[in-house]
N, C-alpha and C positions, 0 to 999 in steps of 0.2 A: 400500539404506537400513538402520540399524542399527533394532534392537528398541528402543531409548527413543523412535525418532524415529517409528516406527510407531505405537507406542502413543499419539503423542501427535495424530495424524489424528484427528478429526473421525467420530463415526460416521454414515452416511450415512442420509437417509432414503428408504426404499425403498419404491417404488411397484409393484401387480402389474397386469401387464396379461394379457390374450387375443387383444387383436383386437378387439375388443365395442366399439359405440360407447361406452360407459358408462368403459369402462378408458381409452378413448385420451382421454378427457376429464379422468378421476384426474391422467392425466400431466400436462395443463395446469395444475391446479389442485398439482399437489404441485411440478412444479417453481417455481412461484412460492413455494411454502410454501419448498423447501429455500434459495433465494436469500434469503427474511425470518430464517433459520436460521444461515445460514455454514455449509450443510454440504453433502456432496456429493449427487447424486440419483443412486440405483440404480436401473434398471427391472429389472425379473427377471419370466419368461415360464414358468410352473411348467404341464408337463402329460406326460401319459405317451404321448399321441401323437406321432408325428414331425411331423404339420401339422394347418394351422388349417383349420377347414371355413367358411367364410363369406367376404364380401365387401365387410365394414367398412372394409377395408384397402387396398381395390382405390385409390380416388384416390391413396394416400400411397405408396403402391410402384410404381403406373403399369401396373397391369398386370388392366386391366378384367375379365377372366373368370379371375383367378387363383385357383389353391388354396393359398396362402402359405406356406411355410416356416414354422418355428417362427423360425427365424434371421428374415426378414422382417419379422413380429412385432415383437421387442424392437427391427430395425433401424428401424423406421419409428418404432418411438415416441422409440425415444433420440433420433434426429432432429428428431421434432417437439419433445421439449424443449428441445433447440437453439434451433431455429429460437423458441422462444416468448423463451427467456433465454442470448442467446448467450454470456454469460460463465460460465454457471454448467457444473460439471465433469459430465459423465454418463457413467456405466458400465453396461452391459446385458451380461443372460445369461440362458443356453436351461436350467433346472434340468428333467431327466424322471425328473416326480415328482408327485404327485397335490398339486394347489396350494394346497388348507391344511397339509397337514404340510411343505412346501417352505419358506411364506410366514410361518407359524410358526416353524421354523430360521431363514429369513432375520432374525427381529425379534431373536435373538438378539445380533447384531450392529448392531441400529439405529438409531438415534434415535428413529423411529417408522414406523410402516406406513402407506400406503395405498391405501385399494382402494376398487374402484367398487361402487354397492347390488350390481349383480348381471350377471352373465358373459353369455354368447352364448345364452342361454332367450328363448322367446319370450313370455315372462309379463312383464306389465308390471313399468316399474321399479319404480315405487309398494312393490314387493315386494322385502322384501331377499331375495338370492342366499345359499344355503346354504353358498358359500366365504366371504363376507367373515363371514358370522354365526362361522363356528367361528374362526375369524383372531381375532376379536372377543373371544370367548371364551376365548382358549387363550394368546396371544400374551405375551410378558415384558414385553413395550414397548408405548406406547400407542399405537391401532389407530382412524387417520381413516378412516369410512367413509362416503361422498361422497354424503349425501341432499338432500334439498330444491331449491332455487332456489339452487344455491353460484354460478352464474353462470359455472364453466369456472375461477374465479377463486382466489386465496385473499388476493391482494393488488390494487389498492387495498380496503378495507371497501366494502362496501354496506349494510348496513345499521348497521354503527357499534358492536359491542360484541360480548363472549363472554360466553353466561352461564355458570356452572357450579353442577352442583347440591350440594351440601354435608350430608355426614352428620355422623355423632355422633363424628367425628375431631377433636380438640380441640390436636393438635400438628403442625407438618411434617407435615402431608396432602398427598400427592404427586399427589392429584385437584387441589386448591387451588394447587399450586404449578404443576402443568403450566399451569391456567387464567389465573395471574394474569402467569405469561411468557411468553404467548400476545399475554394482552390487552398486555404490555409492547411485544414486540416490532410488534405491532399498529398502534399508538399509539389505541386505544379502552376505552371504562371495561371493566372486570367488575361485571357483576352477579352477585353473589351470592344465590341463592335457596335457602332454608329453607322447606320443608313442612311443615307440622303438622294433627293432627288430634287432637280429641276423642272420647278411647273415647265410645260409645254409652252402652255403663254407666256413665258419670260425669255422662250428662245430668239434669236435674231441673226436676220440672213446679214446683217450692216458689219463691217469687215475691220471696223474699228472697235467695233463691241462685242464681238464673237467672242465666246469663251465667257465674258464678264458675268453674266449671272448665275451658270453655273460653278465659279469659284468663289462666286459672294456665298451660296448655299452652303460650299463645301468649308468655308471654314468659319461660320456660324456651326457645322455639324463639329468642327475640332471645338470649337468653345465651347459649347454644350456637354462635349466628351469627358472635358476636361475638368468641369464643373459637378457633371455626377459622381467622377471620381476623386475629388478633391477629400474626402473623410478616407479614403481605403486605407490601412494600416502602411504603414513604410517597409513593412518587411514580408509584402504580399509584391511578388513579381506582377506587374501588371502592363500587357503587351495593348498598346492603344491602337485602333481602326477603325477610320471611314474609310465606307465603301457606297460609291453608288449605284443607286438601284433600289427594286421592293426591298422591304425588309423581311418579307418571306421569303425570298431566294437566296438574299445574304445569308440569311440567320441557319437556312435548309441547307446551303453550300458550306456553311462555316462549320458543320456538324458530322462534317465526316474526317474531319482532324480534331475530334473532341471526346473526351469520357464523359461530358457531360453539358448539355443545353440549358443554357437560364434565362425563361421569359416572364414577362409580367403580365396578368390579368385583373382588370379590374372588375371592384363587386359593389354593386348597385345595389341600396337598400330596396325590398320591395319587390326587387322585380323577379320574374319567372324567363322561366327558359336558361338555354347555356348562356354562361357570364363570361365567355372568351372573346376575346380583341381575334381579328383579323389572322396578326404573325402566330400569336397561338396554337389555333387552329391548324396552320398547317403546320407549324411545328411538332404538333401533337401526329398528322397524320405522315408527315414525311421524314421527318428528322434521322437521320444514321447512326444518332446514339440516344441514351438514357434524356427526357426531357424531364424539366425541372418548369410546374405551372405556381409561381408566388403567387398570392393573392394579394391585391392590397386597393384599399378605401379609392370608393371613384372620383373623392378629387383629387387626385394626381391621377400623372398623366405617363404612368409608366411604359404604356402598350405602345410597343415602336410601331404600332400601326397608326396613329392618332398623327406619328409626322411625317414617315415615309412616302405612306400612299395617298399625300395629298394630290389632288388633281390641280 
C-alpha cells in the first residue's frame, strides 16, 4: 500500500481490555460504537506481565482452570467482537507496558479510546479504576469510559439522547462538536446544558432588588448557550438548558436520562499529574451513563468548572 493510500484509512477506535468482566464488556459496547463510526476496532491488551491471573476468560477460551496467556486475552476479545459485529474489521495486540502509558500512546493514533470503570480489583465497580482515570486524563483523543447502566450496548439508544456539558467556548468547541456527531450519528437529540450560579456576594436581602442578580447570571448563561451552539448542524435536534447550580450536580443529575455524557478537559503543556477540570472528575466518578472526557488546548475555557464553581 502506498503512503497516500495509508494515510487515507480511517483511524481506529481502540478499546483496552484485561480480562476483567468490565473490559470484555467495553469490547461489546465499542464494537458497536466503531460500526456507528466507519472505523476499524483495535483491542490492545497493555501489561507488563506475561499472563492474566483470573478466571473471567475461562468460558471464552474453554479452558476452565486456566491462567491465560496475555495472547488469549486480546484472542478472546477480538473474537467476541466478531462474533458481536461480524462485519466489522478487528485487530489485536499484546503491548508490555504499564497500560496507561501504553493506552495513552495507542490514542495517539485514534479516533477515540475505550475503557472499562475499572480492571481486575476487587472493589466495586461503582469506583473508577486508576487506569482508565489517568487514560482520561492524559490522552490526545477523546476517552469513553464505560459507567452506568450502558447496557453492554452503544447502539440501538436506550434512553434517547447525549447530553453535553458546555463551557465559556463560544467558537468550534471540540467538546460541542464531538457531542453533536455523536448525537448525529446516533439518530437522538443533544441536550445541551449550561450551569450557572449566583456569586453569594451578589445576593440581597433589598425587596426591590431580590431576584435581580441572579436573573442577570442566568441569562448571560442563555447567551453564552446560545453562542456555543451557534455552528451545530441544522439537522442535529438540539434541546437547550440552564440549570442552576454546581456543574457537577447538573451534569451528574442530567446523566441518568442519557446514553452518553460530554465533558471537556483541558491539557496543559508541560505539566504532570491528572489534566482533569473539577465537573470531570466527578463525572468520571459518578456519572449513570457512558462518560465522554474531550481533550482540548488549555486556552480555551471548555471545563464547566472554570464558570460554574465560581465563588
Amino acid at each position: 500500500m502506498d503512503a497516500p493510500a495509508a494515510r487515507a484509512l480511517p483511524r481506529p477506535l481502540v478499546v483496552g481490555v484485561d480480562g476483567s468482566e468490565p473490559s470484555l464488556r467495553a469490547v461489546d459496547w465499542a464494537a458497536d460504537e466503531a460500526v456507528l463510526r466507519g472505523v476499524p476496532l483495535r483491542v490492545v491488551y497493555a501489561c507488563l506481565w506475561e499472563r492474566y491471573e483470573g478466571a473471567a476468560l475461562a468460558r471464552d477460551i474453554g479452558r476452565p482452570s486456566a491462567v491465560p496467556l496475555a495472547q488469549d486475552v486480546v484472542g478472546a476479545a477480538a473474537r467476541r467482537a466478531r462474533a458481536r459485529q461480524p462485519a466489522l474489521r478487528v485487530t489485536a495486540d499484546v503491548v508490555l507496558e504499564e497500560p496507561e502509558y501504553a493506552l495513552v500512546r495507542e490514542g495517539r493514533n485514534a479516533s477515540a479510546l475505550v475503557v472499562g470503570t475499572r480492571g481486575r480489583g476487587g472493589l466495586a465497580e461503582a469506583l473508577l479504576g486508576s487506569v482508565s482515570l489517568a487514560v482520561a486524563a492524559h490522552a490526545d483523543c477523546p476517552v469513553i469510559v464505560l459507567r452506568g447502566g450502558h447496557d453492554h450496548q452503544a447502539t440501538p439508544p436506550v434512553r434517547g439522547r447525549v447530553v453535553v456539558g458546555v463551557g465559556d467556548e463560544t467558537k468550534d468547541s471540540p467538546v460541542v462538536r464531538f457531542a453533536h456527531e455523536e448525537a448525529r450519528r446516533r439518530g437522538v437529540p443533544l441536550d445541551a446544558v449550561r450551569a450557572w450560579r449566583c456569586p453569594a456576594r451578589e445576593s440581597t436581602d433589598h425587596p426591590l432588588l431580590a431576584g435581580e442578580p441572579a436573573r442577570l447570571h442566568e441569562e448571560q448563561a442563555v447567551e453564552e448557550l446560545d453562542a456555543a451552539l451557534r455552528d451545530v448542524p441544522a439537522d442535529v435536534d438540539v434541546r437547550r438548558r440552564t440549570v442552576e447550580g454546581p456543574a457537577r450536580r447538573v451534569l451528574v443529575d442530567a446523566s441518568h436520562e442519557a446514553d452518553l455524557l460530554v465533558v471537556g478537559a483541558r491539557r496543559r503543556g508541560g505539566r504532570f499529574g491528572l489534566q482533569l477540570g473539577r465537573v470531570a472528575h466527578a463525572a468520571l466518578h459518578h456519572s449513570a451513563c457512558p462518560v465522554v472526557v474531550v481533550p482540548h488546548p488549555a486556552g480555551t475555557t471548555d471545563d464547566p468548572a472554570q464558570w460554574t464553581d465560581r465563588r
